[in-house]
C-alpha positions as CSV (number, residue, x, y, z in Angstrom):
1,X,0.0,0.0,0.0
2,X,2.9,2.4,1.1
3,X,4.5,1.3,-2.7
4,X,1.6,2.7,-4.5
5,X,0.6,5.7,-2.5
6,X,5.0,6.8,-3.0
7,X,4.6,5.7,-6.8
8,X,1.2,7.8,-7.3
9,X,2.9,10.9,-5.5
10,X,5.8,10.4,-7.8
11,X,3.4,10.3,-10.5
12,X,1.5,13.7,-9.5
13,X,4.7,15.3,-8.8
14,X,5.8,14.9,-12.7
15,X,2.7,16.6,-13.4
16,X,4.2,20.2,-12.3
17,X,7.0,21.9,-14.0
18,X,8.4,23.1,-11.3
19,X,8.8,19.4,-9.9
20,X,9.3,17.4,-12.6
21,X,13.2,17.2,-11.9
22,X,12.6,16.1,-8.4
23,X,10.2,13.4,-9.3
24,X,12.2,12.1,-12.1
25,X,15.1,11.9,-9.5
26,X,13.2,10.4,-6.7
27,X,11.2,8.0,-8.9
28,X,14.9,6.9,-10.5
29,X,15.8,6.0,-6.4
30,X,12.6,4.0,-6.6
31,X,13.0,2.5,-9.4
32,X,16.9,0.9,-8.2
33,X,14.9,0.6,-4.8
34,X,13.0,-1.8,-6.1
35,X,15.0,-3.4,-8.5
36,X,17.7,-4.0,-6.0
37,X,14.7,-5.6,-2.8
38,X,12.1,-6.6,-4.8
39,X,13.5,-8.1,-7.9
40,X,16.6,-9.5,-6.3
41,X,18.5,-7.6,-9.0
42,X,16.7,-9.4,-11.8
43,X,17.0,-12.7,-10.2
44,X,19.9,-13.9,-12.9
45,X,21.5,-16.1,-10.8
46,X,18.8,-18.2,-10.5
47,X,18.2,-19.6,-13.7
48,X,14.3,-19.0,-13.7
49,X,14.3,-14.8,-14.8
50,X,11.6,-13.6,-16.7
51,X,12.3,-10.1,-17.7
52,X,16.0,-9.4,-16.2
53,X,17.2,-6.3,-15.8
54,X,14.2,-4.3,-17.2
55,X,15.1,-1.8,-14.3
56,X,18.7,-0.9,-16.0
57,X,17.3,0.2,-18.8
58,X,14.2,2.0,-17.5
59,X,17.4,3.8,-15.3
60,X,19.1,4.5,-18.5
61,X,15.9,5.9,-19.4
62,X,15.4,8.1,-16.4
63,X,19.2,9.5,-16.4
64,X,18.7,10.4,-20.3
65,X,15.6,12.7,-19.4
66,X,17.1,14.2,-16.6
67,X,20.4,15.2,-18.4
68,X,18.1,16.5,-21.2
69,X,16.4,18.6,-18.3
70,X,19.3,19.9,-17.3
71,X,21.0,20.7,-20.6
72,X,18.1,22.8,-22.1
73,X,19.6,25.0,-24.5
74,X,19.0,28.4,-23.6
75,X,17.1,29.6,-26.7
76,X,14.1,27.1,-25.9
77,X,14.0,28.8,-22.3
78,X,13.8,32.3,-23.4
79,X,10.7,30.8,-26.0
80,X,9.4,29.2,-22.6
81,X,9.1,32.0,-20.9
82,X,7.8,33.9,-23.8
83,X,4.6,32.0,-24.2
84,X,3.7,32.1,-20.8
């Protein structure tokens, strides 16, 4: 229950601009969280994994976006603000 009501709040969170980089990084810490406890890394050492490692990728995933936040060039900005 505590899983879903973090992963929903992580979820509402992306939904602002202002905290989009914040739940992009705390969902990423949930994300290994739970791959690490949960999954048992995959489970690849035990002969019997059905998706392994979907959680690397879906962190590759989630360090891309956040790099792309970050490295906005400063043209789209100034057509951000702008608009609004």
């Amino acid at each position: 229950m505590v899983l879903v009501a973090v992963e929903a709040l992580i979820g509402l969170a992306a939904l602002s601009r202002r905290t989009v980089a914040v739940s992009a990084a705390v969902g990423l810490l949930a994300l290994l969280a739970i791959w690490v406890v949960g999954q048992d890394f995959g489970q690849l050492y035990t002969g019997q994994a059905t998706d392994p490692n979907t959680a690397l990728i879906a962190t590759v995933m989630a360090v891309a976006l956040l790099a792309g936040y970050y490295r906005r060039p400063r043209e789209y900005e100034d057509r951000l603000r702008r608009r609004t």
